[in-house]
Backbone bond lengths (Angstrom), bond angles and torsions (degrees), N, CA, C in turn:
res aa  C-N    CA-C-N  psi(-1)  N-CA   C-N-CA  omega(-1)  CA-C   N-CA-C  phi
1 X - - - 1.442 - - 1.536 108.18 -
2 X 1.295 109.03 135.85 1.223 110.61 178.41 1.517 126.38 -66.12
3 X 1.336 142.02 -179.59 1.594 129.04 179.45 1.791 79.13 -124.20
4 X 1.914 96.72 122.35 1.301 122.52 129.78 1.286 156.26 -111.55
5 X 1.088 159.76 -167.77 1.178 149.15 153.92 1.438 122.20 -40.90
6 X 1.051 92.74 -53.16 1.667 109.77 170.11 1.415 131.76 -59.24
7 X 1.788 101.05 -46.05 1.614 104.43 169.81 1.209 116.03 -109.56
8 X 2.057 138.30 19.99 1.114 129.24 133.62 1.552 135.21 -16.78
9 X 1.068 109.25 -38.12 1.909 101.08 174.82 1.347 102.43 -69.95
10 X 1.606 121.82 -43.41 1.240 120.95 -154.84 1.500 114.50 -66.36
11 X 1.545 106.79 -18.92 1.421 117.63 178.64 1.615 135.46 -75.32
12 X 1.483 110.52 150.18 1.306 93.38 159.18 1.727 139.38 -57.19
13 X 0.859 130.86 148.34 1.467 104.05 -178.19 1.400 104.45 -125.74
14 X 1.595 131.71 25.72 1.154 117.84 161.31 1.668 107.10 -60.43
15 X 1.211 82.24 166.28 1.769 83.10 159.92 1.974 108.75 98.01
16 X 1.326 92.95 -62.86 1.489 107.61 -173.04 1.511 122.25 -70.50
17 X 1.179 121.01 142.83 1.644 131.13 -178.79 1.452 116.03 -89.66
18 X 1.394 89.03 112.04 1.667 109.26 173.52 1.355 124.03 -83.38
19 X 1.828 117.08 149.93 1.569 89.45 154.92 1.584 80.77 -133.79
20 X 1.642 123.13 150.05 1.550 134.31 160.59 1.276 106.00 -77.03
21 X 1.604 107.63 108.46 1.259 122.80 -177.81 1.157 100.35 -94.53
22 X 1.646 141.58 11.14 1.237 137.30 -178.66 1.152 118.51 162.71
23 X 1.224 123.33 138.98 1.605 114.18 -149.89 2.045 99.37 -173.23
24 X 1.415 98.34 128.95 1.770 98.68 177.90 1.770 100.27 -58.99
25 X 1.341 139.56 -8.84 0.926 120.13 -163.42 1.527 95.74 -111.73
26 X 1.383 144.00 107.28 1.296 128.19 -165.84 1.146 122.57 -69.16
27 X 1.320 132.65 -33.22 1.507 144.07 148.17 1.186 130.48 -6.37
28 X 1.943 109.18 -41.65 1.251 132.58 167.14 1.479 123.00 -80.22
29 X 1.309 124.94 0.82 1.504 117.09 -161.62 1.513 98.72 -95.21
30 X 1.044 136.82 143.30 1.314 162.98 -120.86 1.774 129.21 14.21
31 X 1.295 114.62 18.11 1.122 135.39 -159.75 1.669 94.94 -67.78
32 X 1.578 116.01 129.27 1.607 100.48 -162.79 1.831 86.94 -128.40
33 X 1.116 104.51 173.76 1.657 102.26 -178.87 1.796 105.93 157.54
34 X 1.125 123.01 171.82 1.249 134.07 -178.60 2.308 100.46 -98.61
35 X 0.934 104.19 129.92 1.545 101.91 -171.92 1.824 99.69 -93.57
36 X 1.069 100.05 109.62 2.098 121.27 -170.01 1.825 95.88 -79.21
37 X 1.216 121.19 -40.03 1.514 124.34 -168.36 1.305 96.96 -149.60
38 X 1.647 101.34 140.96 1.331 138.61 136.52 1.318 141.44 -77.24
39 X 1.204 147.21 107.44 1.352 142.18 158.62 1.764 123.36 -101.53
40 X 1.092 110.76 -170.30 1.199 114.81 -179.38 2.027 115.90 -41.24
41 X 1.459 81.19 -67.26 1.371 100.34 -176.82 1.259 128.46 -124.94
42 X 1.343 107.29 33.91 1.601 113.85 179.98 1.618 105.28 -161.87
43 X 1.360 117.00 162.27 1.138 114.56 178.99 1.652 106.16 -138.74
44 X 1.520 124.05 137.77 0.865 120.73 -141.74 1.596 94.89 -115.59
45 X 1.316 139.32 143.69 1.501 129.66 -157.24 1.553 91.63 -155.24
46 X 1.567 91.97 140.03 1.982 100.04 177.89 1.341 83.06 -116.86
47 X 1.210 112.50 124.06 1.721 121.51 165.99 1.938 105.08 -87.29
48 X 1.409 94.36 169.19 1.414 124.10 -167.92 1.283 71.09 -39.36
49 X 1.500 151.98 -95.44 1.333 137.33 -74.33 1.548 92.59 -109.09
50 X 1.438 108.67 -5.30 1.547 116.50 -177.04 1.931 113.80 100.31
51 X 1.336 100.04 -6.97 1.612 85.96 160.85 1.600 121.52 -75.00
52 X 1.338 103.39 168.84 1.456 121.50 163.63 1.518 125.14 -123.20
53 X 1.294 118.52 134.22 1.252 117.50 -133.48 1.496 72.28 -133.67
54 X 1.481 114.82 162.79 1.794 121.16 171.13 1.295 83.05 -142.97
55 X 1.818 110.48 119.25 0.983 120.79 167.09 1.749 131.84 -111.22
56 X 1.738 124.98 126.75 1.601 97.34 -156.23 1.898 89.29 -69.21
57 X 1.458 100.17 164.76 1.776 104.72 164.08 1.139 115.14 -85.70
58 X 1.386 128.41 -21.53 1.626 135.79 -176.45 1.475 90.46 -77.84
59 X 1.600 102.90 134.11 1.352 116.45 173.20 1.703 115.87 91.57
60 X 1.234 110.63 -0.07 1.498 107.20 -153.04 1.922 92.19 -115.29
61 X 1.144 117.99 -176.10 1.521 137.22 163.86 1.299 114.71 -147.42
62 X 1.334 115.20 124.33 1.972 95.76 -154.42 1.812 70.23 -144.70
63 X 1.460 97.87 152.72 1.482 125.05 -159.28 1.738 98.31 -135.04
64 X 1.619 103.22 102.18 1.313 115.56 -172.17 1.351 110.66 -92.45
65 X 1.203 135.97 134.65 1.696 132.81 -167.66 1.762 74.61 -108.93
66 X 1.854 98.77 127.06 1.751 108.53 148.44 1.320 100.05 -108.41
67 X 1.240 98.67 -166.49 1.772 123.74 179.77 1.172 104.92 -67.08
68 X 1.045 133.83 126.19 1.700 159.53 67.18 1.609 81.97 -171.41
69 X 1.275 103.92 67.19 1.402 116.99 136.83 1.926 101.21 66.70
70 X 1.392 111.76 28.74 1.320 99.01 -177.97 1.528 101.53 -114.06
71 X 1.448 120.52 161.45 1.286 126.97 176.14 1.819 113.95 -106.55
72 X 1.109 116.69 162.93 1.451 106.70 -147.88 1.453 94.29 -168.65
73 X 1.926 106.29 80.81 1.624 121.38 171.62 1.673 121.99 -38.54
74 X 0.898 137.93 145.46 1.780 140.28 -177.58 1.343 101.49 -158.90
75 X 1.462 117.80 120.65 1.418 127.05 145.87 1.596 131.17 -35.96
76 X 0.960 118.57 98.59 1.445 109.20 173.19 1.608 126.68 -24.15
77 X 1.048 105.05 -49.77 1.533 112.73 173.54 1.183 117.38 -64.15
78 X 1.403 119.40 -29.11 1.363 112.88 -177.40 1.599 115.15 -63.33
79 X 1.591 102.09 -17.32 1.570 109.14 -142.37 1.900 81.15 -99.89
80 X 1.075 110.58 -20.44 2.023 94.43 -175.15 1.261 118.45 -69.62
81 X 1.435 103.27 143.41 1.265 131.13 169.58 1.978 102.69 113.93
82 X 1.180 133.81 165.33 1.342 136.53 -148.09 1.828 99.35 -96.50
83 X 1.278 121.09 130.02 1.288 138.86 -177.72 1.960 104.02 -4.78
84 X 1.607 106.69 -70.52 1.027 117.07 178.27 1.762 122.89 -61.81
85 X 0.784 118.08 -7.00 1.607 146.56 -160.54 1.598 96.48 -89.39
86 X 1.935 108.15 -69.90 1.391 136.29 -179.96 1.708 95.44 -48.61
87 X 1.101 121.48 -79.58 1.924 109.15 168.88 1.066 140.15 -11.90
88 X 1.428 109.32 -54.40 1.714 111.75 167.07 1.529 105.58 -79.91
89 X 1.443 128.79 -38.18 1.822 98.65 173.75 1.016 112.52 -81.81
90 X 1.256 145.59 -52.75 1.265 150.80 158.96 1.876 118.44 1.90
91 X 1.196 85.79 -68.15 1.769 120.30 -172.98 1.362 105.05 85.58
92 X 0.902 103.00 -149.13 1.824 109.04 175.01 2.040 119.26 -113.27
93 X 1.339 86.56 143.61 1.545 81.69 -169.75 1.446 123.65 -58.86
């Protein structure tokens, strides 16, 4: 399945490059990086410089780049709880 706007929650999101376009913690706001792990409630990101950062998703606005180069805003909140988890509240699109 392809990644859209629409079915971003439904996805995994290892793999993909974030940047926190907004976040209750200000520290975090533009923090850009590829996200290595998922958990419940945080997402864990190695930026360019080679850190790893554990970031919570509640509170945040994080800006996912898919394929062909587009970026694709998500609520933090939308994104808690574990891929398979997001399905049953979610439902299906």
């Amino acid at each position: 399945m392809r990644y859209t706007k629409r079915n971003l929650p439904y996805h995994e999101l290892i793999g993909l490059q974030v940047v926190i376009r907004d976040h209750t913690d200000p520290t975090l706001v533009g923090v850009r990086g590829r996200v290595i792990k998922e958990t419940k409630n945080t997402l864990v990101i190695e930026t360019e410089g080679g850190r790893k950062l554990v970031v919570p998703k509640f509170g945040g606005i994080f800006l996912f780049k898919i394929p062909k180069h587009r970026f694709v805003s998500i609520a933090g909140d939308t994104l808690i709880g574990r891929p398979e988890e997001r399905l049953r509240r979610l439902g299906r699109w």
